[in-house]
C-alpha positions in Angstrom: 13.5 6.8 25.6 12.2 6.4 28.9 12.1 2.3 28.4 15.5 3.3 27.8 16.2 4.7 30.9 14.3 2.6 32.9 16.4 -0.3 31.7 19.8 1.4 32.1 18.6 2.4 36.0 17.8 -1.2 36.3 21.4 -2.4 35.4 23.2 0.0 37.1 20.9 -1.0 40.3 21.9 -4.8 40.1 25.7 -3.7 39.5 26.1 -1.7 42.2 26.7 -4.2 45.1 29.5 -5.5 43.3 30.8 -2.2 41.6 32.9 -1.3 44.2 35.3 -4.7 43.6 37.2 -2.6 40.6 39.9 -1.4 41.4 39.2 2.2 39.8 35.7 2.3 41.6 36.4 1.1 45.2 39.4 2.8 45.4 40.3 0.2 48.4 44.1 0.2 47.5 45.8 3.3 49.2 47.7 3.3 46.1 44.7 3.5 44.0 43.0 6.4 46.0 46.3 8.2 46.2 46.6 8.5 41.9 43.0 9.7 41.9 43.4 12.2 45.2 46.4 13.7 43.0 44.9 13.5 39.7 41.7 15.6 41.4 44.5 17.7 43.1 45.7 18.5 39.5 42.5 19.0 37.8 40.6 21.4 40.0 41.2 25.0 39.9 42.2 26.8 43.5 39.4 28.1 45.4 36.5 25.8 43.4 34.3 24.8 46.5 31.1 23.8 44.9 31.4 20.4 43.0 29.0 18.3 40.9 29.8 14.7 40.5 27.2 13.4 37.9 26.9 9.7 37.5 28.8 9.3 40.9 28.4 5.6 41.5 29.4 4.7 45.3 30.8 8.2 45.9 34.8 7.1 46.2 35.6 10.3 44.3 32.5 12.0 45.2 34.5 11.1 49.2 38.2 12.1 47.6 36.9 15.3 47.4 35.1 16.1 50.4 37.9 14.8 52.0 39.6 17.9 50.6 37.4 20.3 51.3 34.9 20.6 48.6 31.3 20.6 49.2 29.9 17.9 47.0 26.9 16.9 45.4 26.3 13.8 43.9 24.1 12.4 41.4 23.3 8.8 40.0 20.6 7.6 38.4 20.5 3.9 40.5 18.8 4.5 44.1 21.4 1.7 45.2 24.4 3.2 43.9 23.3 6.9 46.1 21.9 4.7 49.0 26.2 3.1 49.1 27.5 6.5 48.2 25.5 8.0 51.4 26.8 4.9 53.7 30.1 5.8 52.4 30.3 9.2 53.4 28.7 8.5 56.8 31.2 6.1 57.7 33.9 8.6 56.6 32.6 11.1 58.7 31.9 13.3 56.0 29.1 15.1 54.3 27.6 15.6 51.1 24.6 15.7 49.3 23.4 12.8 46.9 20.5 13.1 44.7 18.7 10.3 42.5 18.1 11.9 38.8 19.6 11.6 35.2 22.6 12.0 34.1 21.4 14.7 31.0 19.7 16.1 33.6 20.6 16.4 37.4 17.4 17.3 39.9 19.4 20.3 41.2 17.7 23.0 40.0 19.0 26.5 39.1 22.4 25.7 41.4 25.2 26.4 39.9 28.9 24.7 40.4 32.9 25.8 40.2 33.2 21.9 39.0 31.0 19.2 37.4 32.7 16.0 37.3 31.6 12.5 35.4 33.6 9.6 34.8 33.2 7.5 32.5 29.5 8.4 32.2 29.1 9.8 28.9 29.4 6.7 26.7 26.4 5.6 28.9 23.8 7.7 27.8 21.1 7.4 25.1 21.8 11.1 24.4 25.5 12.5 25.1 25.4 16.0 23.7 22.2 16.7 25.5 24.2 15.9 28.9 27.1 17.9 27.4 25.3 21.2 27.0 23.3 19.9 30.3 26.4 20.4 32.2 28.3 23.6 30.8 24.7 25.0 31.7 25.6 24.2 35.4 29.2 25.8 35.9 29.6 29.2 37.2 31.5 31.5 34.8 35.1 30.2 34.0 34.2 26.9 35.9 35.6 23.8 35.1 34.2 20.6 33.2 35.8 17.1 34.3 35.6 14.3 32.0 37.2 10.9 32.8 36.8 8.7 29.8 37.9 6.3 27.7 38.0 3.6 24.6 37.4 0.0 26.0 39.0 -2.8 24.5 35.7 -5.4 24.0 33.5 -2.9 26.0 29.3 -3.0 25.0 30.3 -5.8 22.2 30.0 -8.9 24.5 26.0 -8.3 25.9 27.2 -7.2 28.6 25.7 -4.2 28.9 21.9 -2.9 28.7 19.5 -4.7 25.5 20.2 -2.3 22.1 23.2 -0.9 24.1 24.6 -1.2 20.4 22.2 2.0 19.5 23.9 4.2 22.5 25.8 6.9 20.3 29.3 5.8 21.9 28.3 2.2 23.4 31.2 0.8 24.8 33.1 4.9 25.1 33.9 7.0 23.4 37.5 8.2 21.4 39.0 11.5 22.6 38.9 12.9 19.4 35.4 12.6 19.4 34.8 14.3 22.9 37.2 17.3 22.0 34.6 17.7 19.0 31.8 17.7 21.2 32.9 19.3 24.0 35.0 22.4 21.9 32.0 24.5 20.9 31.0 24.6 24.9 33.9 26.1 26.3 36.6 28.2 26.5 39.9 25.8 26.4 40.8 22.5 27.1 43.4 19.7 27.1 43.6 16.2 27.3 45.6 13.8 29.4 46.4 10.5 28.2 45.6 8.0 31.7 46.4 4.4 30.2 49.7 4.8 31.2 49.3 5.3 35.0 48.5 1.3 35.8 48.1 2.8 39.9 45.0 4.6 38.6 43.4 1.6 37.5 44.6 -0.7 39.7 46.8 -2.8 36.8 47.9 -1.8 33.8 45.7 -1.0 30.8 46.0 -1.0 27.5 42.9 0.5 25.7 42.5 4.5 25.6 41.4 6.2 28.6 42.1 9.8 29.4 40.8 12.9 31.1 39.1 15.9 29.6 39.9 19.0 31.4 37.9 22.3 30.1 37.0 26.0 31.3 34.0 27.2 30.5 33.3 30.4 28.7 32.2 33.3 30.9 29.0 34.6 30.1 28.6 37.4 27.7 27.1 40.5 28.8 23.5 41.0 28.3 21.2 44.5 28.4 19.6 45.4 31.2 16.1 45.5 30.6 15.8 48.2 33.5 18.0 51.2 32.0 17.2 52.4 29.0 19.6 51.7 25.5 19.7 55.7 25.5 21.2 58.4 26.9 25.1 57.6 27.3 24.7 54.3 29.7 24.5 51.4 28.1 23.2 49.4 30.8 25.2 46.2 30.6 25.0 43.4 33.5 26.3 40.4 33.7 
């Protein structure tokens, strides 16, 4: 597994000088950042400060939402892809944390967040559900889980991602269907949006299957004090 990783940093390292020359990951185009500021906009409950980006690339959405106020932290697993998402920020004028780690598991300790957000992460990773339950670990109660994904016409087929990228569970993404299934035992609700059809997201139009998962996490149920005693006419509940 860690070979793995290792050689999934590695690409992700080499990509990142040129990542930012998609349309979807540069965000250059006003038109472009202005479908993502309002999809974010949509997406994110009221009064949801705290956000965790994991997989988070150049930070352009990491920088969307600082823009508007959130405090963000950042995570990527390629040191070049944090050292652009830092350079970014500082010559927005803005702050925010970035962090190297993994994806299934982000170096920020016991911090909880109103928001974790990945796009089009998941079908990257040698073990999905792990990150998944990863994740819904780190949101507050009732917080919200982003997911950005999609079906990619051709994508992880060609070679042209990592060596045995074919033994990734969702190489080349992964199917709503399949998400909802994953992510339905985890939370609360959710709903998915359909994205393909919103060519000023992506810069062009698309035609393979990408979409947003939007979920609120369960709130934690109650568990004994140890402290009081089970006896006596208090129960002793805390959250």
């Amino acid at each position: 597994m860690t070979n793995r990783v290792d050689t999934i940093k590695a690409y992700w390292n080499e990509a990142a000088g040129a990542f930012d020359e998609e349309p979807d990951h540069g965000l250059r185009a006003e038109r472009t950042r202005a479908a993502w500021r309002q999809r974010l906009t949509e997406w994110l409950p009221a009064g949801a400060p705290d956000v965790l980006d994991v997989g988070c690339g150049t930070g352009s959405l990491a920088l969307l939402l600082a823009e508007a106020g959130h405090r963000v932290t950042g995570v990527d697993l390629s040191p070049r892809m944090v050292e652009l998402a830092q350079a970014k920020f500082a010559a927005a004028g803005q702050r925010g944390r970035f962090l190297v780690g993994d994806a299934v598991a982000p170096p920020t300790g016991d911090e909880r967040f109103d928001v974790v957000l990945a796009r089009h992460v998941v079908w990257t990773l040698p073990d999905p559900l792990a990150a998944l339950r990863d994740w819904r670990g780190r949101l507050r109660d009732g917080g919200t889980l982003i997911l950005v994904e999609g079906r990619w016409a051709g994508a992880g087929s060609d070679g042209s991602y990592v060596v045995e990228a074919e033994q990734l569970p969702w190489n080349g993404g992964v199917a709503a269907g399949d998400l909802v299934a994953a992510v339905r035992p985890l939370v609360r609700d959710l709903r998915v949006e359909d994205l393909s059809g919103d060519p000023d997201l992506w810069g062009r139009p698309v035609a393979d299957e990408r979409y947003a998962l939007v979920a609120a996490a369960k709130e934690t149920d109650p568990q004994p004090d140890p402290n009081r005693s089970p006896r006596g006419g208090d129960d002793g509940f805390a959250l």
